[in-house]
gemmi code that builds the backbone of each chain (N, CA, C; Angstrom):
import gemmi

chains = {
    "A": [
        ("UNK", (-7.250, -21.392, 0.759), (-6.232, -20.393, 1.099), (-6.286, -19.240, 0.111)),
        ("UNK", (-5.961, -18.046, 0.418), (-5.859, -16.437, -0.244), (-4.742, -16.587, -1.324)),
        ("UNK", (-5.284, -16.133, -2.505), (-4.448, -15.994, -2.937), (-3.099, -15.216, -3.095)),
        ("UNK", (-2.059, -15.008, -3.039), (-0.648, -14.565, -2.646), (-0.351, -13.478, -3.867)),
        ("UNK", (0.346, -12.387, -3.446), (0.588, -11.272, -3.832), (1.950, -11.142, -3.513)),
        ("UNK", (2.918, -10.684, -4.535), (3.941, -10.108, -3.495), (5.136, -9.037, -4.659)),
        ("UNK", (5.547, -8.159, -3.730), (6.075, -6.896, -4.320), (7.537, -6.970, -3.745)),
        ("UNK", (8.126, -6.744, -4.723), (9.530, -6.404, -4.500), (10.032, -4.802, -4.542)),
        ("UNK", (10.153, -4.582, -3.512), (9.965, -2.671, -3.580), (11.689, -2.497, -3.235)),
        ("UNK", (12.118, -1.956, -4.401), (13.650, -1.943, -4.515), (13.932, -0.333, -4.981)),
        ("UNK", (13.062, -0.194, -5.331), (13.107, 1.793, -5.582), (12.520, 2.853, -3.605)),
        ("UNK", (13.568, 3.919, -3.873), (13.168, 4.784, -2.951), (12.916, 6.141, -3.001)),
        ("UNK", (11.877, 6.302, -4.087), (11.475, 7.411, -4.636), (10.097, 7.365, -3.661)),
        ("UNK", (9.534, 8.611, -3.789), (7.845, 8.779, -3.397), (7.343, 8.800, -4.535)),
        ("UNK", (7.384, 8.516, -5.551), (6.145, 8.351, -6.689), (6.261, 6.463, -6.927)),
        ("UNK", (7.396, 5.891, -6.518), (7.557, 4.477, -6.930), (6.610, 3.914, -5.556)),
        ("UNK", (7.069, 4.519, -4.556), (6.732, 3.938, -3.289), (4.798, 3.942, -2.869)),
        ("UNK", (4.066, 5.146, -3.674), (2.779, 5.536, -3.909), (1.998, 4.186, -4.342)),
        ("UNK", (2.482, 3.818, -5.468), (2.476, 3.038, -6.534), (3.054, 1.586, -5.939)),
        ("UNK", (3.493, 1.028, -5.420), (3.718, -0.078, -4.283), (2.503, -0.370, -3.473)),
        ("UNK", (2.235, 0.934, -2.934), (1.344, 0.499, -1.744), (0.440, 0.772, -1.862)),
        ("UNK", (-0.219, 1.288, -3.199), (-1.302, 1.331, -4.305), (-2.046, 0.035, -4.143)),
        ("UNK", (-1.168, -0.881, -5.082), (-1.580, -1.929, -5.556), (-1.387, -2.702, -4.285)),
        ("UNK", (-0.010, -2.458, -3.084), (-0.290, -3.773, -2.111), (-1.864, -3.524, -1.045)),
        ("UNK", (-2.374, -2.296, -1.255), (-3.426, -2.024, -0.462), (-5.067, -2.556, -1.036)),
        ("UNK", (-5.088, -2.522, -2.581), (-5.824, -3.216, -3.564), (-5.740, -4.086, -3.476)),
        ("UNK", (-4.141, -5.212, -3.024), (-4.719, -6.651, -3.122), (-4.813, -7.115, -1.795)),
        ("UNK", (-4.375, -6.452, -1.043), (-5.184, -7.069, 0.718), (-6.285, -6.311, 0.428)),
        ("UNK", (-7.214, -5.864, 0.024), (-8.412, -5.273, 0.103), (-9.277, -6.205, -0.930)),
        ("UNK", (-9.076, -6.768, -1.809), (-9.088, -7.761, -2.550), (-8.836, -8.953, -1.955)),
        ("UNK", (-8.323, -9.245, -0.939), (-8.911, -10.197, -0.058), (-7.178, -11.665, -0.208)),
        ("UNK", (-6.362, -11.019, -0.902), (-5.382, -11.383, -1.305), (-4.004, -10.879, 0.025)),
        ("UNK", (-3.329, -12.181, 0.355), (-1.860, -12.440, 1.058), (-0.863, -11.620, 0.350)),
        ("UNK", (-0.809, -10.184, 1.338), (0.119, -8.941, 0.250), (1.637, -9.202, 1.216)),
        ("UNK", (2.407, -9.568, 0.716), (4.131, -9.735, 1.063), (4.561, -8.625, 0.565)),
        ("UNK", (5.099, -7.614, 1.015), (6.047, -6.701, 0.679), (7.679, -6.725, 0.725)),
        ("UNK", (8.295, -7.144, -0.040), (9.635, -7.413, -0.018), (10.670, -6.368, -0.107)),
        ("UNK", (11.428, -5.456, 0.990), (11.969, -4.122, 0.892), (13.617, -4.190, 0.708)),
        ("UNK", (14.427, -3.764, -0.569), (15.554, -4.643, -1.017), (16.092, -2.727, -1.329)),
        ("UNK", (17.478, -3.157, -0.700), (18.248, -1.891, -1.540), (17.772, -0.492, -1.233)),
        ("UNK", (17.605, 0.274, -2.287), (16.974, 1.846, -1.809), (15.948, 2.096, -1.124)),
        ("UNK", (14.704, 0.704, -1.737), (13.926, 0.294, -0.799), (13.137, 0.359, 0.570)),
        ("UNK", (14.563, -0.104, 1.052), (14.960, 0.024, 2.463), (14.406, 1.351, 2.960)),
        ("UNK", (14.311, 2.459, 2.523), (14.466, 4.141, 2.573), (12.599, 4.345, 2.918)),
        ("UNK", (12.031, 3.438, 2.517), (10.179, 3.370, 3.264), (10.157, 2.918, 3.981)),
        ("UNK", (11.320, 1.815, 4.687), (10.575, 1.417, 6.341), (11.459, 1.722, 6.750)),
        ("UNK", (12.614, 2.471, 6.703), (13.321, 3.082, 7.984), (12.543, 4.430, 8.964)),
        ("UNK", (13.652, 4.342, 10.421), (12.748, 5.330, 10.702), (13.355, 6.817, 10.461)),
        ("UNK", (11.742, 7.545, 10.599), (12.244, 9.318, 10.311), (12.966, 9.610, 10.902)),
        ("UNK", (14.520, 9.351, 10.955), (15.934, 10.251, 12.098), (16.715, 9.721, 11.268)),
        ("UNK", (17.953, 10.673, 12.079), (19.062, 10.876, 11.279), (20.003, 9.166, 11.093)),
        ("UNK", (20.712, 9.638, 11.897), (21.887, 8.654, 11.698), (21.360, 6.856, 11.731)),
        ("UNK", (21.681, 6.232, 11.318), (21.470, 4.806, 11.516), (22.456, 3.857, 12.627)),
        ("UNK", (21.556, 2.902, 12.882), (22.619, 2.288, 13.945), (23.316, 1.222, 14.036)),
        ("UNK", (23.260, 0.587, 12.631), (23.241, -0.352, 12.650), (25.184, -0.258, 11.718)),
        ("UNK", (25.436, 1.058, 11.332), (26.264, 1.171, 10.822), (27.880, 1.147, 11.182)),
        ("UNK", (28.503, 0.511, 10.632), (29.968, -0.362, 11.065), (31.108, 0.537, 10.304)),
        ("UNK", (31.154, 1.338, 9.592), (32.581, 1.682, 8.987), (31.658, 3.004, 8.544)),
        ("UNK", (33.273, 3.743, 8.497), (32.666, 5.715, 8.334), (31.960, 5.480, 6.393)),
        ("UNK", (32.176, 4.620, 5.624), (31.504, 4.913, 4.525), (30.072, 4.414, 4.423)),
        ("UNK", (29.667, 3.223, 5.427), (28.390, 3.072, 5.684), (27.804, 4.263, 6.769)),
        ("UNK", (28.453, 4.841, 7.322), (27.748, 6.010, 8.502), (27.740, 7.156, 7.302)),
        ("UNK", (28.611, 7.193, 6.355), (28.540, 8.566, 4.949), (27.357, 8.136, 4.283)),
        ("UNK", (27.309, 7.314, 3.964), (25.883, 6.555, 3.197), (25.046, 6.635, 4.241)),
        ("UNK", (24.882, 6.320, 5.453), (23.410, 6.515, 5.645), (22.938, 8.094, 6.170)),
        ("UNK", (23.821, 8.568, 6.383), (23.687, 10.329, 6.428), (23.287, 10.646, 5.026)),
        ("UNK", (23.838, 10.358, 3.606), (23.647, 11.154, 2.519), (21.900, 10.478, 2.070)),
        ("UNK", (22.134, 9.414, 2.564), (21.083, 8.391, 2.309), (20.076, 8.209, 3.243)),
        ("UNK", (19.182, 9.128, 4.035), (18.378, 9.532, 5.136), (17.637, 9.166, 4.910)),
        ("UNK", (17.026, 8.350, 6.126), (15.922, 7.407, 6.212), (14.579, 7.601, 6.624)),
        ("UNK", (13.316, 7.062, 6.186), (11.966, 7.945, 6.456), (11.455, 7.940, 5.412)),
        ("UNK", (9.870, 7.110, 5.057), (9.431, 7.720, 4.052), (8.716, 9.334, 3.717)),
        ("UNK", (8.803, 10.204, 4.843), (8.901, 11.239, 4.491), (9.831, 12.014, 3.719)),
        ("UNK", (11.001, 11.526, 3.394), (12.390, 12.110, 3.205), (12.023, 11.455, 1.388)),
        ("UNK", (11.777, 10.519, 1.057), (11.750, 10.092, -0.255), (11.921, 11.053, -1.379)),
        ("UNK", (12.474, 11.227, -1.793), (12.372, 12.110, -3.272), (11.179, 11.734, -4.290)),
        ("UNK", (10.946, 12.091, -5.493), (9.984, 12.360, -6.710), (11.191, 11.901, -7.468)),
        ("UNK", (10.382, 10.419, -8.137), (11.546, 10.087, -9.064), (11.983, 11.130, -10.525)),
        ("UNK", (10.790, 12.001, -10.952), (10.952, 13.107, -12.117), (10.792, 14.091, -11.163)),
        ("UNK", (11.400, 15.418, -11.829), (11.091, 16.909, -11.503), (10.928, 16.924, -10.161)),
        ("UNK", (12.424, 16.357, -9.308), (12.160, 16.640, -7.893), (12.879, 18.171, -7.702)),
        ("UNK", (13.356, 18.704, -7.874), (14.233, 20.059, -7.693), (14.422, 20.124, -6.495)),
        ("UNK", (15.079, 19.199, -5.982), (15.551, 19.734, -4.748), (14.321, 19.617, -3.307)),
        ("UNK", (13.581, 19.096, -3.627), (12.158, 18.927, -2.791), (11.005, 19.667, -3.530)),
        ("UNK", (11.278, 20.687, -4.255), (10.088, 21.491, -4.479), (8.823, 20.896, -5.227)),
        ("UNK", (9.736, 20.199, -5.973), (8.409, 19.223, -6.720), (8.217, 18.695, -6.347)),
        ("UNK", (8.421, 17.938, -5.332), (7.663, 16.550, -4.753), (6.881, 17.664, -3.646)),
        ("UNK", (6.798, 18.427, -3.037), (6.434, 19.591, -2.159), (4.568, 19.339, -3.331)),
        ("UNK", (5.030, 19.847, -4.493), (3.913, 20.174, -5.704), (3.076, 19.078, -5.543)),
        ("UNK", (3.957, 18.303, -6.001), (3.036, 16.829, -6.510), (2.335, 16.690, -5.318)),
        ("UNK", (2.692, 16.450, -3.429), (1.819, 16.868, -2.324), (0.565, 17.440, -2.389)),
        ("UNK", (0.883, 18.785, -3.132), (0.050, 19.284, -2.625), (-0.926, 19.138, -3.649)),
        ("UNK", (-0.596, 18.751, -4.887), (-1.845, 18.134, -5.700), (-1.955, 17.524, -5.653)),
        ("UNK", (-1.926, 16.233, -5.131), (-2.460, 14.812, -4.806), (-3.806, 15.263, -3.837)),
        ("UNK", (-3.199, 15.960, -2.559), (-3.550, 16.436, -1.867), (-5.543, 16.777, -2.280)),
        ("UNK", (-5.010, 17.506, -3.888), (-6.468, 18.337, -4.244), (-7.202, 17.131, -4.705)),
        ("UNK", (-6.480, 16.769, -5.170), (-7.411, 15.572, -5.990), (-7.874, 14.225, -5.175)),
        ("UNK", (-7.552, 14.449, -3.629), (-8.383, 13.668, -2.760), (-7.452, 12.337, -2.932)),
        ("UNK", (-6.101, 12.219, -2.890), (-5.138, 11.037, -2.631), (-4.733, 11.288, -1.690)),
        ("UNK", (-4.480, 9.508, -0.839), (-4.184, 9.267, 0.301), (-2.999, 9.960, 0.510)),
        ("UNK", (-2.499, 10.086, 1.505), (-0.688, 10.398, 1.460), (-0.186, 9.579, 1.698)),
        ("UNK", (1.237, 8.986, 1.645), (1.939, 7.929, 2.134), (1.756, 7.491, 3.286)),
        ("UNK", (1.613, 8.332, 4.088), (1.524, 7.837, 5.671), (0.326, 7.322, 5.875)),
        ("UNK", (-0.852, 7.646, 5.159), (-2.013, 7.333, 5.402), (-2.156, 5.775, 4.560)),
        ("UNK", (-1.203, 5.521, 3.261), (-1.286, 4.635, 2.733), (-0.466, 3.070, 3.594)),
        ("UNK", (0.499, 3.743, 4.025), (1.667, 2.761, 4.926), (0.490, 2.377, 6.137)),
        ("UNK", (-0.445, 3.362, 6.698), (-1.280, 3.102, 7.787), (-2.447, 1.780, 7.459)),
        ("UNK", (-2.975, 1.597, 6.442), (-3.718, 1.431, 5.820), (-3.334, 0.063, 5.526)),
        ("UNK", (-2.380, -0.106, 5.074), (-1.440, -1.668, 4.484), (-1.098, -2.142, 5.963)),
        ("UNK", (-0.750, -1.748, 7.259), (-0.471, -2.527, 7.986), (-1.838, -2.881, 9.015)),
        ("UNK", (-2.676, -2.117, 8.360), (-4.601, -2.331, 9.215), (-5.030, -3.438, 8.361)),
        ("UNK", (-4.810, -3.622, 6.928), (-4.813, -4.991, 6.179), (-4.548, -6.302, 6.738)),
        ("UNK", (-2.813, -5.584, 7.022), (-2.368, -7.097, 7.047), (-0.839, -7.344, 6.292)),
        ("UNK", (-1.091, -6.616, 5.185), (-0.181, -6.513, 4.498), (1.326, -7.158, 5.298)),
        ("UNK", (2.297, -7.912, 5.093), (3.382, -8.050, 5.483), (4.481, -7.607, 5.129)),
        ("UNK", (4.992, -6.821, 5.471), (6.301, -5.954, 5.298), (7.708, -7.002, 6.246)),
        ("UNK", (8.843, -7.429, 4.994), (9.927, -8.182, 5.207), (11.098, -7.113, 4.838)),
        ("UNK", (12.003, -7.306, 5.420), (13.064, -6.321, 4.951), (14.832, -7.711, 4.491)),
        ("UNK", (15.177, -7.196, 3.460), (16.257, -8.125, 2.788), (17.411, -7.557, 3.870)),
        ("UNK", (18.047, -8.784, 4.365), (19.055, -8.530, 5.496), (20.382, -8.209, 4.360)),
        ("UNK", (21.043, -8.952, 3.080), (21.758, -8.767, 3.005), (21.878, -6.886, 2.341)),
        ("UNK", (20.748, -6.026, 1.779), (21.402, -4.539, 1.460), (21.125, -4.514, 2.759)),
        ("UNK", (20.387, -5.016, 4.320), (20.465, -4.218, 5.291), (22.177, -4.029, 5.628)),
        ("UNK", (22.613, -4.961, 5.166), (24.282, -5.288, 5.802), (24.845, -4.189, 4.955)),
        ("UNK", (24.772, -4.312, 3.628), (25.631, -3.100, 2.569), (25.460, -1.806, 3.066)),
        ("UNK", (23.921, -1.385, 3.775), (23.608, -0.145, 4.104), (24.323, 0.103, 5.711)),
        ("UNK", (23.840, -0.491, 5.938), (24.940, -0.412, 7.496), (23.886, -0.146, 8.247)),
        ("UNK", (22.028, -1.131, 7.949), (20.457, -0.778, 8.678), (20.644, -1.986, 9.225)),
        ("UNK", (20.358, -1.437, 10.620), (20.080, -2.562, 11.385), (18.418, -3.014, 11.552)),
        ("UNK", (17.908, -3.904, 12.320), (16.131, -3.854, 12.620), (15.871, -2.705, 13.183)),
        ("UNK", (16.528, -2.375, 14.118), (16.356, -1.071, 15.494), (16.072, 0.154, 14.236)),
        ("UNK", (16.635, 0.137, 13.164), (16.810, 1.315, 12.464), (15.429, 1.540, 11.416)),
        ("UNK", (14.652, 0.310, 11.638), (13.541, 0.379, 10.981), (11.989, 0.355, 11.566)),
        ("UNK", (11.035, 0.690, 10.870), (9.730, 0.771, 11.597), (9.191, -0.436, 12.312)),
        ("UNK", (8.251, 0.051, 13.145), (8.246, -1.802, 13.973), (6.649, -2.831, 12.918)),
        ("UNK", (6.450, -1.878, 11.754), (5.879, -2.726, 10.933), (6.502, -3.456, 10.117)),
        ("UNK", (7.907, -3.700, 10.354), (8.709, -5.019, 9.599), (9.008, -6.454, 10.310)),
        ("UNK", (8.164, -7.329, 9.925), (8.075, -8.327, 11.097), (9.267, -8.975, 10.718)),
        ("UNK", (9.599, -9.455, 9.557), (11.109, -10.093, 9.877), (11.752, -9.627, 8.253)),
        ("UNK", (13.136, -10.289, 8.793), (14.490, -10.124, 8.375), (14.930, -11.242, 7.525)),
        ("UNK", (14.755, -11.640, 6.275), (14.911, -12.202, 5.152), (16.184, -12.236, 4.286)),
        ("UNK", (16.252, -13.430, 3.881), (16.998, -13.480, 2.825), (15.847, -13.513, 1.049)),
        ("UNK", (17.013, -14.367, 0.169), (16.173, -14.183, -0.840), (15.728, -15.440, -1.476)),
        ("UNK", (15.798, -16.638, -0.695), (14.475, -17.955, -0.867), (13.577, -17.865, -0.260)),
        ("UNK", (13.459, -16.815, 0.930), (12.285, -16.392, 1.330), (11.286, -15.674, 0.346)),
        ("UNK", (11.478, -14.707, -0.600), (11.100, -13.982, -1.400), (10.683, -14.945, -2.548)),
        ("UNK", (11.650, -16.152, -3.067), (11.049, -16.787, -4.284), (10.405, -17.651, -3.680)),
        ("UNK", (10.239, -17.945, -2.588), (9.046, -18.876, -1.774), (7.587, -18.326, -1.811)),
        ("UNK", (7.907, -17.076, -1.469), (6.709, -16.201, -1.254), (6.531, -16.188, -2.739)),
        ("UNK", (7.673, -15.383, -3.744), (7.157, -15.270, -5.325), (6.468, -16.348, -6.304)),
        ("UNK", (7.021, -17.611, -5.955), (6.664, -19.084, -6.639), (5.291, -19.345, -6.427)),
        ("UNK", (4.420, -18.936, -4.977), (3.297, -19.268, -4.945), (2.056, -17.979, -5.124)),
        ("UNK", (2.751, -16.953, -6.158), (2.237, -15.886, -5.955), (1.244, -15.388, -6.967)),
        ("UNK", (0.514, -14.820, -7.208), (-0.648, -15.007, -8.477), (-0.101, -13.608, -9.147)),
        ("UNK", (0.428, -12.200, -8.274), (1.027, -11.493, -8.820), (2.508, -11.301, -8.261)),
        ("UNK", (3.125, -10.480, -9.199), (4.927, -10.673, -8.483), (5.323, -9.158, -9.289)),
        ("UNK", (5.374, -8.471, -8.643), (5.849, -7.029, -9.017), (7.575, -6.628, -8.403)),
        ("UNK", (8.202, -5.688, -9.210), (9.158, -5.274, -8.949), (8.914, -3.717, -9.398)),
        ("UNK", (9.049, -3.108, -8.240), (9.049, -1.998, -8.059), (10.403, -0.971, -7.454)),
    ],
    "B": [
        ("UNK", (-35.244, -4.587, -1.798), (-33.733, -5.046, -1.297), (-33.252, -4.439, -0.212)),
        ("UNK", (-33.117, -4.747, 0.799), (-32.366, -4.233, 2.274), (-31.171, -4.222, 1.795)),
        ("UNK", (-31.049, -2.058, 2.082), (-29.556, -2.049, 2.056), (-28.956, -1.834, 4.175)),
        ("UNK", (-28.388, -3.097, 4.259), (-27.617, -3.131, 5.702), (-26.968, -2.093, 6.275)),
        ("UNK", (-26.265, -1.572, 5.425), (-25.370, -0.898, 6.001), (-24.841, 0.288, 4.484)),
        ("UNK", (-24.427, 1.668, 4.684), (-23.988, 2.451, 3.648), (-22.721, 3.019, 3.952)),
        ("UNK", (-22.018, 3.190, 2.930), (-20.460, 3.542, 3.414), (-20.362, 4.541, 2.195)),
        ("UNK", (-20.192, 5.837, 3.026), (-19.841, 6.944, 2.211), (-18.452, 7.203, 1.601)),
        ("UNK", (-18.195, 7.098, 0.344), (-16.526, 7.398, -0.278), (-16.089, 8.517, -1.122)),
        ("UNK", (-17.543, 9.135, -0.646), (-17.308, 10.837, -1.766), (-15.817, 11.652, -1.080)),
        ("UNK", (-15.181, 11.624, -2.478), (-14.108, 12.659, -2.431), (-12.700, 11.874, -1.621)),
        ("UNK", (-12.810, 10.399, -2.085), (-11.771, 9.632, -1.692), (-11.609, 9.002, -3.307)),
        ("UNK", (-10.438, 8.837, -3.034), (-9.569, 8.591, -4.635), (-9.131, 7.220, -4.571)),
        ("UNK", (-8.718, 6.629, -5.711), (-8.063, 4.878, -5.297), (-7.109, 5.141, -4.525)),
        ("UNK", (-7.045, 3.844, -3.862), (-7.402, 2.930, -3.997), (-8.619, 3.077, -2.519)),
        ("UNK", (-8.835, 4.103, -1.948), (-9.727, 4.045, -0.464), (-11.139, 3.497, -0.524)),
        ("UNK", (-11.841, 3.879, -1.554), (-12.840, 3.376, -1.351), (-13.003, 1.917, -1.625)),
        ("UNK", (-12.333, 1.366, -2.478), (-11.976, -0.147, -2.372), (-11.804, -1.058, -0.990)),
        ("UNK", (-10.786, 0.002, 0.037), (-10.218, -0.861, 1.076), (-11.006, -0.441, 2.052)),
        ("UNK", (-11.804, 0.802, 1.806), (-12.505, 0.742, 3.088), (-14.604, -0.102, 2.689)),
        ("UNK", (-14.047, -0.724, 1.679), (-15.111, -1.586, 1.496), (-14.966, -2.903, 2.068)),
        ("UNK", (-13.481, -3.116, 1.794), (-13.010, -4.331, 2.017), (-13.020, -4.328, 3.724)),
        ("UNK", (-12.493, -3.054, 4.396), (-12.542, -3.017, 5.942), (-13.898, -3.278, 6.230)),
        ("UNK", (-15.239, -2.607, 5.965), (-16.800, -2.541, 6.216), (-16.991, -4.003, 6.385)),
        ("UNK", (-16.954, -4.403, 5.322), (-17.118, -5.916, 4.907), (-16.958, -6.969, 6.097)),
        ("UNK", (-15.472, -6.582, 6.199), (-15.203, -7.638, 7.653), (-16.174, -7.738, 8.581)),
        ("UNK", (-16.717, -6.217, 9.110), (-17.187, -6.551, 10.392), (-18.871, -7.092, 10.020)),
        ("UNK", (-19.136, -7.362, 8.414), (-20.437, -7.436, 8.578), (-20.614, -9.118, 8.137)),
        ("UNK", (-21.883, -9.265, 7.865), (-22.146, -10.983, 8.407), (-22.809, -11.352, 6.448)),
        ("UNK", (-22.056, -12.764, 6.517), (-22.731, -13.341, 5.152), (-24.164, -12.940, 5.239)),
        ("UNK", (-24.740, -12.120, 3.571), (-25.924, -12.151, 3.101), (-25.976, -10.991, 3.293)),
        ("UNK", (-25.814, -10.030, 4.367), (-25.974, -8.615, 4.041), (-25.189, -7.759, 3.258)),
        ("UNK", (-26.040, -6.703, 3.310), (-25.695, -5.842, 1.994), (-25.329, -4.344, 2.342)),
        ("UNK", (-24.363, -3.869, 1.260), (-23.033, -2.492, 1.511), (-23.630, -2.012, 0.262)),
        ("UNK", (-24.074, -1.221, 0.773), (-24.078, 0.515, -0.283), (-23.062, 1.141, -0.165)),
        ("UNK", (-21.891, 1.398, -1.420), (-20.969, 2.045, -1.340), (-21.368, 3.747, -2.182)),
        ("UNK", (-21.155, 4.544, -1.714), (-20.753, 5.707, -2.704), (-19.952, 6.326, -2.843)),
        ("UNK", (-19.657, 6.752, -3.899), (-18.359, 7.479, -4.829), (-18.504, 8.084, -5.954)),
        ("UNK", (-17.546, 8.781, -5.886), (-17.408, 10.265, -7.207), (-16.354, 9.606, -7.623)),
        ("UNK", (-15.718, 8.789, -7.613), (-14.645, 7.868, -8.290), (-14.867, 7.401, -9.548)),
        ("UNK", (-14.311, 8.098, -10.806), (-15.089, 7.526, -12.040), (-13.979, 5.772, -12.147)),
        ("UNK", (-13.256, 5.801, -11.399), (-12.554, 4.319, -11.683), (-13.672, 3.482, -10.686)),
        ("UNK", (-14.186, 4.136, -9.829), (-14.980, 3.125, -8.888), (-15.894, 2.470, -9.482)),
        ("UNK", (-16.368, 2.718, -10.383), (-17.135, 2.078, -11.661), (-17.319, 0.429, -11.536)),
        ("UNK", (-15.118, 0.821, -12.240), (-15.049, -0.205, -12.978), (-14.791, -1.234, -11.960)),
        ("UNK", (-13.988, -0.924, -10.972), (-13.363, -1.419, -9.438), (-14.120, -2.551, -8.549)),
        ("UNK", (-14.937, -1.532, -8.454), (-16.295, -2.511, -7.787), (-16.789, -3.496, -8.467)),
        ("UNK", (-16.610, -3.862, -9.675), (-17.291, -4.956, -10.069), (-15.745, -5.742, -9.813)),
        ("UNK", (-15.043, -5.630, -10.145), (-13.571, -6.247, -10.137), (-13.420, -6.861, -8.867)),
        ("UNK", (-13.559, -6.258, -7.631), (-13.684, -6.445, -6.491), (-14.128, -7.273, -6.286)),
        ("UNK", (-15.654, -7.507, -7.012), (-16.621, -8.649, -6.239), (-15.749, -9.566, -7.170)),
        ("UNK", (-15.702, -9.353, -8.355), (-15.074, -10.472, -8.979), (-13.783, -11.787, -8.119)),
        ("UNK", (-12.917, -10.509, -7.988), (-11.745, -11.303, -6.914), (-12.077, -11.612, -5.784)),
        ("UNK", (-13.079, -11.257, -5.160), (-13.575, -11.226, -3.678), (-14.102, -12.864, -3.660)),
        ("UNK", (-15.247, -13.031, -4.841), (-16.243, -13.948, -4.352), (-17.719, -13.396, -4.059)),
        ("UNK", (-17.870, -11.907, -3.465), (-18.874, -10.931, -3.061), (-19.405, -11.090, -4.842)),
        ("UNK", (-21.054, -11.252, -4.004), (-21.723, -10.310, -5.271), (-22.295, -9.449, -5.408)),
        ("UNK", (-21.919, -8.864, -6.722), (-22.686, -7.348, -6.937), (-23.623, -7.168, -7.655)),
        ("UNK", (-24.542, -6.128, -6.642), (-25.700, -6.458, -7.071), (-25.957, -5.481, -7.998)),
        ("UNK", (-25.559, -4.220, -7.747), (-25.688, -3.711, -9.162), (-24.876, -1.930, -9.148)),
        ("UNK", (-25.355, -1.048, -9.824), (-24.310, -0.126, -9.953), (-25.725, 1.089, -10.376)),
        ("UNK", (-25.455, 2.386, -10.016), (-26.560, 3.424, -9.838), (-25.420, 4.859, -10.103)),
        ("UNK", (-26.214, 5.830, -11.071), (-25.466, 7.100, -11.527), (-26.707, 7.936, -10.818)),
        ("UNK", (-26.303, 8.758, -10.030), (-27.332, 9.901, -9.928), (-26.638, 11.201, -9.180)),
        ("UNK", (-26.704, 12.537, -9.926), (-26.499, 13.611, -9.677), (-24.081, 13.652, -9.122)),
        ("UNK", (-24.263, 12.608, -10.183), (-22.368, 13.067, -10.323), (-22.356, 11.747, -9.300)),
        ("UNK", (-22.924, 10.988, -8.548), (-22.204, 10.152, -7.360), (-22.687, 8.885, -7.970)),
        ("UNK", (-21.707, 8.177, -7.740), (-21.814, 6.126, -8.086), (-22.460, 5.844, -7.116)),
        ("UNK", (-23.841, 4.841, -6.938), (-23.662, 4.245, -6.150), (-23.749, 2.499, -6.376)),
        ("UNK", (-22.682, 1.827, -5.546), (-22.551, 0.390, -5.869), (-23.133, -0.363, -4.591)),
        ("UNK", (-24.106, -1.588, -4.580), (-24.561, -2.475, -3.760), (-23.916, -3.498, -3.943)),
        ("UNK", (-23.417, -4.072, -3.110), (-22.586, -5.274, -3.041), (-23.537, -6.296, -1.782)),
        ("UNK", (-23.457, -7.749, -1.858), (-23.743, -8.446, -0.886), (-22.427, -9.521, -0.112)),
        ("UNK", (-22.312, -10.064, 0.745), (-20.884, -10.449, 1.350), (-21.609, -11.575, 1.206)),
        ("UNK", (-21.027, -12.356, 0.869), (-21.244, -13.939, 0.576), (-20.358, -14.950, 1.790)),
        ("UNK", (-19.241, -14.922, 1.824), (-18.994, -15.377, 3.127), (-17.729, -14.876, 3.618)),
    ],
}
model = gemmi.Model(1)
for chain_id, residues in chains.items():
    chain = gemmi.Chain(chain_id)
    for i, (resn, *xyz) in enumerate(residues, 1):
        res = gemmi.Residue()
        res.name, res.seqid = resn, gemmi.SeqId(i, " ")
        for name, pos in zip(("N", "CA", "C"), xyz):
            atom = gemmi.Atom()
            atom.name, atom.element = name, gemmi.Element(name[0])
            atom.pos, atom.b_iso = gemmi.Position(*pos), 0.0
            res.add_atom(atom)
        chain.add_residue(res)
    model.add_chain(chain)
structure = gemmi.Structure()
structure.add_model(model)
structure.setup_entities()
């Protein structure tokens, strides 16, 4: 059996999220069982690109997921985001220097194999339902699923 | 040495030329052999790492005119 990989992706920045699917694309390419575990802000890379969420039950979860817009296009630059402009920058120099883009990287991890799980209980805090996320999240987890997956895992990242 | 098959990675950055070694790979058959190339100065080090975790062996590693090139064989 492959050896087991698995990432806890709890940040929803675009430089954290790069860097996730960096290494989960290195170790399914490496021939390694990549679990992606999406917890909290997280959440904000496999939702989908639109507005409102649907999964949301009370006006401070519908305020949160409006202020809190879903899409990994939407991600911020965890340093020197100004408002988009820097992460706009950092684009377009990645760009020069011949790096994938996110979308091409998210494309890439689910041509692997890679498994993308999403944590039901921030889906509940956020007010994300499944419908509200990409259809590369095969299921809906708690968190002995995650130390099941983590216990037999050769690497265990928190991101 | 029969190279099988060549997979061009000039002007792809990590982690691509890694995974699209690892994609090549699949469709090809134990014992043959992947010419990778790259301007990747990490691809260097990568490719041997690769075979390392893989199981694949590598057969060896080539500098000429700025481009890497790495031969790998798929073992199973």
């Amino acid at each position: 059996m492959a050896d087991k990989a698995t990432i806890v992706v709890f940040s929803g920045e675009f430089d954290k999220a790069l860097a996730a699917f960096v290494i989960a694309n290195g170790a399914a390419a490496s021939g390694m069982d990549v679990t992606m575990f999406f917890t909290f802000w997280g959440l904000n890379l496999i939702k989908k690109d639109k507005g409102a969420i649907k999964g949301a039950t009370n006006w401070m979860q519908k305020m949160m997921g409006m202020m809190n817009r879903g899409g990994h296009s939407r991600l911020p630059l965890s340093k020197f985001n100004m408002g988009g402009a820097g992460k706009m920058m950092m684009k377009k120099i990645m760009k020069g220097q011949k790096v994938q883009s996110l979308d091409e990287m998210m494309a890439d991890a689910a041509d692997l194999g890679v498994k993308m799980i999403a944590c039901k209980m921030s889906m509940d805090v956020m007010g994300v339902c499944k419908e509200d996320l990409i259809p590369e999240v095969s299921e809906i987890v708690g968190v002995a699923t995650y130390i099941n997956e983590g216990k037999n895992s050769k690497i265990n990242l928190f991101i | 040495m029969t190279i099988d098959f060549e997979l061009d990675a000039v002007g792809m950055a990590c982690p691509v030329p890694i995974v699209k070694t690892a994609k090549k790979m699949r469709e090809m058959l134990p014992g043959q052999v992947l010419r990778i190339i790259s301007d990747d100065e990490g691809f260097k080090a990568d490719i041997v790492a690769w075979c390392e975790s893989t199981g694949n062996e590598f057969l060896g590693l080539e500098e000429k005119d700025g481009k890497i090139y790495g031969t790998v064989r798929k073992v199973s």
